[in-house]
Backbone atoms as SQL, in Angstrom:
CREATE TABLE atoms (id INTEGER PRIMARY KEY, chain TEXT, resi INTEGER, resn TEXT, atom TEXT, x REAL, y REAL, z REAL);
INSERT INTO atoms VALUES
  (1, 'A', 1, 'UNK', 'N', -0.416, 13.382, 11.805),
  (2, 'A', 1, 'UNK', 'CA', -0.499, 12.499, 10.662),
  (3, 'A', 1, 'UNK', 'C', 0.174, 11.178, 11.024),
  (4, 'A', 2, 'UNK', 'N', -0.183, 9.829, 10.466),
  (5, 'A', 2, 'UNK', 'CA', 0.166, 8.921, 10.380),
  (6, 'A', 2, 'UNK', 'C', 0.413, 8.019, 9.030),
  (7, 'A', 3, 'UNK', 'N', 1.218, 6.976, 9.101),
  (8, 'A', 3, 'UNK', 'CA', 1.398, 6.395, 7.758),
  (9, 'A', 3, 'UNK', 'C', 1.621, 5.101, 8.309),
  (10, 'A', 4, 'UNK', 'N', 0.945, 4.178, 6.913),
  (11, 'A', 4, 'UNK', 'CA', 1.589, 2.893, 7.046),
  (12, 'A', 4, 'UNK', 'C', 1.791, 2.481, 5.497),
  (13, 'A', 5, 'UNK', 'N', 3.107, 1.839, 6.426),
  (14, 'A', 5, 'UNK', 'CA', 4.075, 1.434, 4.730),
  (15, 'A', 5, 'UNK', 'C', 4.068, -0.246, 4.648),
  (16, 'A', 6, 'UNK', 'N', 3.614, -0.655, 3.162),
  (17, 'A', 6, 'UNK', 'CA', 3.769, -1.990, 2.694),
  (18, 'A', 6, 'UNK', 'C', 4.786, -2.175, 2.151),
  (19, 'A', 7, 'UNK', 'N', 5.768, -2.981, 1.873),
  (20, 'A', 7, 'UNK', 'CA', 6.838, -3.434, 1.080),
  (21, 'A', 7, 'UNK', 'C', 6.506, -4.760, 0.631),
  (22, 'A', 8, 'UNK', 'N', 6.733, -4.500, -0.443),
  (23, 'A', 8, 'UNK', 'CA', 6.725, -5.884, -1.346),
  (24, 'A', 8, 'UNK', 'C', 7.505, -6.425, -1.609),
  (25, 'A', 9, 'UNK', 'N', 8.101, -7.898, -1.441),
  (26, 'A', 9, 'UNK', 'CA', 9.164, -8.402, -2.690),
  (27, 'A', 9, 'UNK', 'C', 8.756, -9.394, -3.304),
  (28, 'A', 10, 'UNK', 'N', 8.662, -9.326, -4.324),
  (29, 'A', 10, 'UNK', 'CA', 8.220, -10.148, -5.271),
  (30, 'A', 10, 'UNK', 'C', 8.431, -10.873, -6.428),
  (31, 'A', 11, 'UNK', 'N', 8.889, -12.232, -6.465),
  (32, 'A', 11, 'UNK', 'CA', 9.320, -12.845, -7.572),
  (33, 'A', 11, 'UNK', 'C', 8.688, -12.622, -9.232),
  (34, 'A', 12, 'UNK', 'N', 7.201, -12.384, -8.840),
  (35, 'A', 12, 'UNK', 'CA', 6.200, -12.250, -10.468),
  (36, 'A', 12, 'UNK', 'C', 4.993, -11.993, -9.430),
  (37, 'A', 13, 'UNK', 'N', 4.476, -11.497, -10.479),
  (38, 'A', 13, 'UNK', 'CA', 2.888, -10.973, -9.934),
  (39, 'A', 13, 'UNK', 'C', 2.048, -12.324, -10.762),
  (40, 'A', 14, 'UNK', 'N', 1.201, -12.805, -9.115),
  (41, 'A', 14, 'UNK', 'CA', 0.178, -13.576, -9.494),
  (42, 'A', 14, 'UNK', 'C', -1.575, -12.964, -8.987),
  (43, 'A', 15, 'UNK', 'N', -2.664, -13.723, -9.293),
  (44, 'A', 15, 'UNK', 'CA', -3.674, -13.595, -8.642),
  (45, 'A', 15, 'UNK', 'C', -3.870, -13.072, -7.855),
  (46, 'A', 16, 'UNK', 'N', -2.893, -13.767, -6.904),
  (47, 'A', 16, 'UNK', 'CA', -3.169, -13.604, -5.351),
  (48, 'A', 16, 'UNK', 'C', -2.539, -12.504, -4.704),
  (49, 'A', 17, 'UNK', 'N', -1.277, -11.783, -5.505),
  (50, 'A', 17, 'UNK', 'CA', -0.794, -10.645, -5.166),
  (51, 'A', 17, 'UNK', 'C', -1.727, -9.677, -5.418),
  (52, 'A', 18, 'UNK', 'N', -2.291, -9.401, -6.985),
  (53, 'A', 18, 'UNK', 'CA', -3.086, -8.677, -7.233),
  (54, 'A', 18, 'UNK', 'C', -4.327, -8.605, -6.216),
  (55, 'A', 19, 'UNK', 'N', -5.318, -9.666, -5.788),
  (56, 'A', 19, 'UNK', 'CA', -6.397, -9.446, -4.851),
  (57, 'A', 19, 'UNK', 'C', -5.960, -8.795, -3.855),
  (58, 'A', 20, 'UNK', 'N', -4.849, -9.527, -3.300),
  (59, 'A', 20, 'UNK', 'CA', -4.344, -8.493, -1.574),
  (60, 'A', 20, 'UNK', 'C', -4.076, -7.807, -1.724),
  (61, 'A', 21, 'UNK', 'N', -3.257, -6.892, -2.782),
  (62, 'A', 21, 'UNK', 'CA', -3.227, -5.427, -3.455),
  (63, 'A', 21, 'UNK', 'C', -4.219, -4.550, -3.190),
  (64, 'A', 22, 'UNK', 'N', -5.246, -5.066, -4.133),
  (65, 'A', 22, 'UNK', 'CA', -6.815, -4.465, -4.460),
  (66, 'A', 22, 'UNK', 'C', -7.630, -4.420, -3.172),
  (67, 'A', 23, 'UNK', 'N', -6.944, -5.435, -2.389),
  (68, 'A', 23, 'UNK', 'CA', -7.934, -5.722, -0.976),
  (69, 'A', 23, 'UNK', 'C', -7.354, -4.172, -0.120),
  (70, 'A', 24, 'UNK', 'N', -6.015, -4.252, 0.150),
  (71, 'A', 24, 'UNK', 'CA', -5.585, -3.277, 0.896),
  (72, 'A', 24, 'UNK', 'C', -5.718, -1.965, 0.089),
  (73, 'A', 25, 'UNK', 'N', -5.895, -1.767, -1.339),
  (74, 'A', 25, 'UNK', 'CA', -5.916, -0.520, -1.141),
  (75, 'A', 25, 'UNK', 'C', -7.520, 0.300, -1.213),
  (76, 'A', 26, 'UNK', 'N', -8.526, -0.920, -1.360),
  (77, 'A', 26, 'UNK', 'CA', -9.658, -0.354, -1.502),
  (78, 'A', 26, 'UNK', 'C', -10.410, -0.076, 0.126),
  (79, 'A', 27, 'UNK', 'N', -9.918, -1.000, 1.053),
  (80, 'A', 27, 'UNK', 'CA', -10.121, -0.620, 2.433),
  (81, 'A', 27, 'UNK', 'C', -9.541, 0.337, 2.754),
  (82, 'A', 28, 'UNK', 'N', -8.359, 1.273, 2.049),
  (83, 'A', 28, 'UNK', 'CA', -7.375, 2.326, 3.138),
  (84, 'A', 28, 'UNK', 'C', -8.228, 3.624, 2.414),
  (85, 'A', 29, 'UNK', 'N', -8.291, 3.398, 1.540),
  (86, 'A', 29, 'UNK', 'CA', -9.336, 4.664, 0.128),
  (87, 'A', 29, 'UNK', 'C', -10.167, 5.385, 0.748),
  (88, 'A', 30, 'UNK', 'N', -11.116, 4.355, 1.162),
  (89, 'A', 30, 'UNK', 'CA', -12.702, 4.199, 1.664),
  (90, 'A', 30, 'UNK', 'C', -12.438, 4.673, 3.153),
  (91, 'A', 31, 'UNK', 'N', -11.061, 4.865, 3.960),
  (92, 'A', 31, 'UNK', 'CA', -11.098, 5.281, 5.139),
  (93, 'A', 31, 'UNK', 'C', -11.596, 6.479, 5.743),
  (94, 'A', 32, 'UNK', 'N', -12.114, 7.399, 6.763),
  (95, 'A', 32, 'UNK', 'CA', -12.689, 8.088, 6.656),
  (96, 'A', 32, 'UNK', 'C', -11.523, 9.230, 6.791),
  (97, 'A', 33, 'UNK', 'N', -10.332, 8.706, 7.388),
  (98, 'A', 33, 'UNK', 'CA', -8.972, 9.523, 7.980),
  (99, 'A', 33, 'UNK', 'C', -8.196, 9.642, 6.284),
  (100, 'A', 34, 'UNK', 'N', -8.029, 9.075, 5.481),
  (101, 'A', 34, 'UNK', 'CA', -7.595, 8.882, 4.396),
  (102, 'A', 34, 'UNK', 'C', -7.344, 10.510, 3.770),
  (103, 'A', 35, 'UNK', 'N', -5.875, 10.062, 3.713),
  (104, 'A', 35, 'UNK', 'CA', -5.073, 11.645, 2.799),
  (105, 'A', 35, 'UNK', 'C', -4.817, 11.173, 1.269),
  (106, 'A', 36, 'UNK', 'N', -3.977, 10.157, 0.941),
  (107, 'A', 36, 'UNK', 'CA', -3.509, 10.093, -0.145),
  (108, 'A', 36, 'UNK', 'C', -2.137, 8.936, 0.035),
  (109, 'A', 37, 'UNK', 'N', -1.027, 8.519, -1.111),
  (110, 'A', 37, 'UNK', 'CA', -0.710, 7.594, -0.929),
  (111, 'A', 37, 'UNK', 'C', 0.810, 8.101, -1.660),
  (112, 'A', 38, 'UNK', 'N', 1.427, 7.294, -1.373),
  (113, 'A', 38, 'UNK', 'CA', 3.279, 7.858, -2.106),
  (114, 'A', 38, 'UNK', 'C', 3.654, 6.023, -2.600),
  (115, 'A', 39, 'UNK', 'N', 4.364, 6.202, -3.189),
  (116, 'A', 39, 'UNK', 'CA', 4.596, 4.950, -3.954),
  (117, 'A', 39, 'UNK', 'C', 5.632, 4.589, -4.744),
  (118, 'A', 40, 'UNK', 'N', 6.745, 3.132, -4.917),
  (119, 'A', 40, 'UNK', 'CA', 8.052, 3.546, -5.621),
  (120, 'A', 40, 'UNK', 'C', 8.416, 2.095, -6.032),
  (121, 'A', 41, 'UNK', 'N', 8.855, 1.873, -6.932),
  (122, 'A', 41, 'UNK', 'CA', 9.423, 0.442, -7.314),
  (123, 'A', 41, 'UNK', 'C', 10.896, 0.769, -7.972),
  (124, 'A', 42, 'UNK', 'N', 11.296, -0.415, -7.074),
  (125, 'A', 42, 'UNK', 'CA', 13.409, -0.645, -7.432),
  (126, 'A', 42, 'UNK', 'C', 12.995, -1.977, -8.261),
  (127, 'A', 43, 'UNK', 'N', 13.166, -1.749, -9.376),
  (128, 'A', 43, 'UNK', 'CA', 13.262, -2.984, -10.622),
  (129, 'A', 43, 'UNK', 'C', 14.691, -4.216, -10.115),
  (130, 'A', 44, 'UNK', 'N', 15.824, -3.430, -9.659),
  (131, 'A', 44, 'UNK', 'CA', 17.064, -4.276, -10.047),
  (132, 'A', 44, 'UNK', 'C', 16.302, -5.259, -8.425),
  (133, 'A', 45, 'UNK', 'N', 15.611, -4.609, -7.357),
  (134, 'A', 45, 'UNK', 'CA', 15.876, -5.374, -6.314),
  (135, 'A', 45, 'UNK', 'C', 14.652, -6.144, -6.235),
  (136, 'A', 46, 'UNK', 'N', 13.759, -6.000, -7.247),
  (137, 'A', 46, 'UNK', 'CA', 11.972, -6.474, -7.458),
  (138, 'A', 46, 'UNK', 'C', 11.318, -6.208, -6.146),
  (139, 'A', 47, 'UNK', 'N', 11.611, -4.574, -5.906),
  (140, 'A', 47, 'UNK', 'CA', 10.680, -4.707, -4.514),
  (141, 'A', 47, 'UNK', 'C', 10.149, -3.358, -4.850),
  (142, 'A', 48, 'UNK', 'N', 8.539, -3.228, -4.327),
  (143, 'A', 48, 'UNK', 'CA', 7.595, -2.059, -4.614),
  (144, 'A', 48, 'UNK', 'C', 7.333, -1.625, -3.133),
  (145, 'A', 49, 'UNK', 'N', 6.960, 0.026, -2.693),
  (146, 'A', 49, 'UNK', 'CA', 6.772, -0.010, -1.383),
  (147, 'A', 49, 'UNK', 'C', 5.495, 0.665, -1.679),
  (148, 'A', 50, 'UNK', 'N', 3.971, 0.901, -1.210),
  (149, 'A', 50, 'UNK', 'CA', 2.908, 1.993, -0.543),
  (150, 'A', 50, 'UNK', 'C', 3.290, 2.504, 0.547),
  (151, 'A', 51, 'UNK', 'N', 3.011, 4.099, 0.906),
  (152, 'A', 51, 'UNK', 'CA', 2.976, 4.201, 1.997),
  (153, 'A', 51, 'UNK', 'C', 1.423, 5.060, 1.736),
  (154, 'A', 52, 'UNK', 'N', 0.528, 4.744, 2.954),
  (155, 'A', 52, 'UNK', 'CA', -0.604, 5.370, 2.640),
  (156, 'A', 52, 'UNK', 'C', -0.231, 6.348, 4.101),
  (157, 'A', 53, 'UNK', 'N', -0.981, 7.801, 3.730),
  (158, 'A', 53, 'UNK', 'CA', -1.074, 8.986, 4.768),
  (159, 'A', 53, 'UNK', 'C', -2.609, 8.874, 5.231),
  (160, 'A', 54, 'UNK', 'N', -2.975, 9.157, 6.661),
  (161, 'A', 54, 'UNK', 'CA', -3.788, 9.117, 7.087),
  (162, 'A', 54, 'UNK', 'C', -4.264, 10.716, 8.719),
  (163, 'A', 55, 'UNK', 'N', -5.283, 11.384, 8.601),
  (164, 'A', 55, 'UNK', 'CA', -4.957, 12.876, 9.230),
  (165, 'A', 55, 'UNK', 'C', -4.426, 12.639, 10.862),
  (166, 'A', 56, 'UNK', 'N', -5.074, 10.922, 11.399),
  (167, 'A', 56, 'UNK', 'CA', -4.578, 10.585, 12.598),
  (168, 'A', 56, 'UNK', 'C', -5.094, 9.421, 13.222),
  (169, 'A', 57, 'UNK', 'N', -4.855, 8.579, 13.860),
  (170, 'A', 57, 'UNK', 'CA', -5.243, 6.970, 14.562),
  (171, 'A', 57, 'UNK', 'C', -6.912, 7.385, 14.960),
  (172, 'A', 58, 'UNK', 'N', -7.352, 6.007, 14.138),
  (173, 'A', 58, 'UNK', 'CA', -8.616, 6.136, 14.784),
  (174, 'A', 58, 'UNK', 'C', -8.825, 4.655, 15.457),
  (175, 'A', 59, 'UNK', 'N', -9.209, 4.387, 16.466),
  (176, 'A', 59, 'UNK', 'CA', -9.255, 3.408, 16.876),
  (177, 'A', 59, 'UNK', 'C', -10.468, 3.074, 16.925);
């Protein structure tokens, strides 16, 4: 298994956070290796992390 983790920090959610959001998570979804996803937000530090699971590197 493999994973890759996003971290966010973020002052306010705009547009443009939301599209690259939507961008990355609709390409990792649609993967063919694709397990599922873990996910967590710290309010006091405004930072959100994804980590998406995947069964193994496909190159």
């Amino acid at each position: 298994m493999i994973s890759a983790t996003f971290i966010f920090k973020q002052k306010k959610t705009d547009s443009e956070f939301e599209t690259l959001d939507l961008s990355i998570e609709s390409f990792v979804e649609n993967h063919p290796e694709y397990l599922g996803k873990d996910s967590w937000v710290n309010l006091e530090q405004k930072t959100m992390a994804v980590v998406y699971y995947f069964k193994r590197i496909l190159g």
